[in-house]
DOMI-821412 format. One record per residue: residue in one letter; residue number from 0; x, y, z of N, C-alpha, C, O in turn. Coordinates in pm, whole numbers, plus 50000, padded with zeros to 5 digits. Atoms other than C-alpha are relative to their C-alpha. Layout:
BEGIN
> resn;resi;neast;nnorth;nup;caeast;canorth;caup;ceast;cnorth;cup;oeast;onorth;oup
> a;NUM;X;Y;Z;X;Y;Z;X;Y;Z;X;Y;Z
...
//
This chain:
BEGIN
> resn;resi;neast;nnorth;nup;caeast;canorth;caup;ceast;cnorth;cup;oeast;onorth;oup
> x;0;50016;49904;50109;03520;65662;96649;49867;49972;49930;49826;49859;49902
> x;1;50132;50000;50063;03195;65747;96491;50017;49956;49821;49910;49937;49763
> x;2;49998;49918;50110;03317;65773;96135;50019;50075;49921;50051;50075;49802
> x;3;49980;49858;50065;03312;66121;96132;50131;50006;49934;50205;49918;49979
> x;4;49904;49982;50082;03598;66222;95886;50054;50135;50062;50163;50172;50019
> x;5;49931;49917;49913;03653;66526;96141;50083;49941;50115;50182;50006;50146
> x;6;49930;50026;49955;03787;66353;96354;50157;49913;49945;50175;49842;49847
> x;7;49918;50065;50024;04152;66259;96420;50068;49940;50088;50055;49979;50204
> x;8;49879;50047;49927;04403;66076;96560;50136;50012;50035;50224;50017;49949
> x;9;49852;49942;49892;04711;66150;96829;50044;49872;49928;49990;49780;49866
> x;10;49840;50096;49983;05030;65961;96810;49968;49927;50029;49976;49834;49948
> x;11;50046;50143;49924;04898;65717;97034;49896;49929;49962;49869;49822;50016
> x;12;50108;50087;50064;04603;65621;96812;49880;50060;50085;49784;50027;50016
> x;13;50080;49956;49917;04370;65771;97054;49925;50111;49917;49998;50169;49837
> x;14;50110;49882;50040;04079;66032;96933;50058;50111;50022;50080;50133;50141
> x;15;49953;49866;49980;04230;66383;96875;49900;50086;49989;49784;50046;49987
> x;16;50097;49872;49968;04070;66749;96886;49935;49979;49804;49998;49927;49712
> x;17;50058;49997;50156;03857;66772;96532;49994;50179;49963;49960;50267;50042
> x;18;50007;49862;50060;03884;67105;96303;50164;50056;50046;50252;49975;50077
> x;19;49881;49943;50010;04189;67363;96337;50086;49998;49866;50044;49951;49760
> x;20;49909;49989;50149;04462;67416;96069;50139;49996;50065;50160;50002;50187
> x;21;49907;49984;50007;04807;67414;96008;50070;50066;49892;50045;50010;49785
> x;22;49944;49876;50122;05000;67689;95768;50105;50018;49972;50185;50062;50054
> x;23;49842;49994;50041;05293;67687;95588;50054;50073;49896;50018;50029;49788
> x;24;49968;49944;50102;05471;67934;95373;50170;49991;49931;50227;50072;50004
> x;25;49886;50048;50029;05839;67836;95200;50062;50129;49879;50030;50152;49762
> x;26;49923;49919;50171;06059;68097;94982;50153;49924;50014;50214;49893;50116
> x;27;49891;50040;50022;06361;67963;94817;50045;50053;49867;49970;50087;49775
> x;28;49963;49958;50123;06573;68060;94559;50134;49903;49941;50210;49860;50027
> x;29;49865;50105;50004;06863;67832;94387;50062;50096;49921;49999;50166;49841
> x;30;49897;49966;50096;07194;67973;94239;50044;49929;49967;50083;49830;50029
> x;31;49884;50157;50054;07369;67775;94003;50148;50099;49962;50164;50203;49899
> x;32;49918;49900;49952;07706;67870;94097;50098;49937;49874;50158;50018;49804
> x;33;49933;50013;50138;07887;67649;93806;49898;49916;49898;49789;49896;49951
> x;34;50078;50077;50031;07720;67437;93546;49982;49874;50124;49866;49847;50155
> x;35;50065;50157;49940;07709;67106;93774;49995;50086;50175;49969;50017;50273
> x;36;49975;49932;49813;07742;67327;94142;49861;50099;50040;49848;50206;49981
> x;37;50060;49908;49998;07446;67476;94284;49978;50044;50112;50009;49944;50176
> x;38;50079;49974;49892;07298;67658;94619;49851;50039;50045;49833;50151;49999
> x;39;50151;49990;49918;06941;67686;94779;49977;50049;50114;49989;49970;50208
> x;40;50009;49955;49858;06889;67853;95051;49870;50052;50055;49822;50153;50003
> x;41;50184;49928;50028;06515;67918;95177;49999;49977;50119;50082;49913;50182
> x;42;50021;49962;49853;06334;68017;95506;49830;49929;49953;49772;49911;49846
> x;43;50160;50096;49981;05976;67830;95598;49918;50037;50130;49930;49954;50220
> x;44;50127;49988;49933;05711;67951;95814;49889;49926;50046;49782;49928;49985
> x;45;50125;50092;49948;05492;67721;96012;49897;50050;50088;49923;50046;50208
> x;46;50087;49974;49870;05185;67845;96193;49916;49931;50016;49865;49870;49921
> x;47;50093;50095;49925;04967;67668;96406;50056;49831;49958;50012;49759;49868
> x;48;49962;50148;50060;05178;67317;96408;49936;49866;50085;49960;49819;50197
> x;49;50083;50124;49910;04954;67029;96492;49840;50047;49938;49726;50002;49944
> x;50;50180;49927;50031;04649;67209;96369;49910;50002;50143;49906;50098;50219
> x;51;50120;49974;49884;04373;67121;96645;50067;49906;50146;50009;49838;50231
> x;52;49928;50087;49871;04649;66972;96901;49932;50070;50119;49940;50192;50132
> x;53;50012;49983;49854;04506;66986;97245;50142;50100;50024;50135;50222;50031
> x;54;49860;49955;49966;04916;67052;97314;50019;50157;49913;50114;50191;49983
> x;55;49974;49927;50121;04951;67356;97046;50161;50053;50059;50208;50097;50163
> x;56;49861;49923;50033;05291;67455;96957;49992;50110;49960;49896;50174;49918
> x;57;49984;49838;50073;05455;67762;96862;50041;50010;49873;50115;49930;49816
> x;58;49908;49989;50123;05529;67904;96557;50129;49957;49977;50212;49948;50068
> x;59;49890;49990;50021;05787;67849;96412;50080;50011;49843;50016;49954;49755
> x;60;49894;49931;50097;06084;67985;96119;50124;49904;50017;50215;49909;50100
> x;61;49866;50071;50029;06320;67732;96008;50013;50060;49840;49927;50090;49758
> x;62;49942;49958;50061;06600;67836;95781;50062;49905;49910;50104;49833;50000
> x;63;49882;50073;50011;06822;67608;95572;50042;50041;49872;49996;50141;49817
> x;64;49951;49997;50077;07048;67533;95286;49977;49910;49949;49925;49819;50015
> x;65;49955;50122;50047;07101;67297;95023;50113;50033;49875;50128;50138;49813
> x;66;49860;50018;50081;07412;67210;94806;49981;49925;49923;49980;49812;49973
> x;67;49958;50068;50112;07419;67067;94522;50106;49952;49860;50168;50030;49788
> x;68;49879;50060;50113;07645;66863;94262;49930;49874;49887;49902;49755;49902
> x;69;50055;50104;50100;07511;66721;93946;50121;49965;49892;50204;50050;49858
> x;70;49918;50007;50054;07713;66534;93732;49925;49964;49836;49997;49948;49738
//
């Protein structure tokens, strides 16, 4: 490695591709279903994952939940 601050590094420690991006957009919303009970439920948008991976992945749209209980 030169230095450069463009460059990066694979998994394996080895010199990766320099430049590219990775993009992420998240909506969520929480209901609070009693005072201490709540839900979350939000969808997430990833494009370009790895940014300048040689390998490039696909998009991808993960979904989830979360539950909550505060006391």
């Amino acid at each position: 490695m030169d230095g450069d601050p463009a460059h990066r590094l694979t998994g394996d420690g080895s010199a990766g591709a320099s430049g590219g991006y990775e993009a992420c957009v998240e909506l969520y919303y929480l209901a609070q279903l009693t005072p201490c009970l709540y839900v979350q439920p939000g969808i997430e948008w990833i494009g370009h994952p790895g940014g300048g991976d040689e390998a490039p992945l696909d998009n991808a749209v993960v979904g989830y939940s979360v539950v909550g209980v505060e006391f």
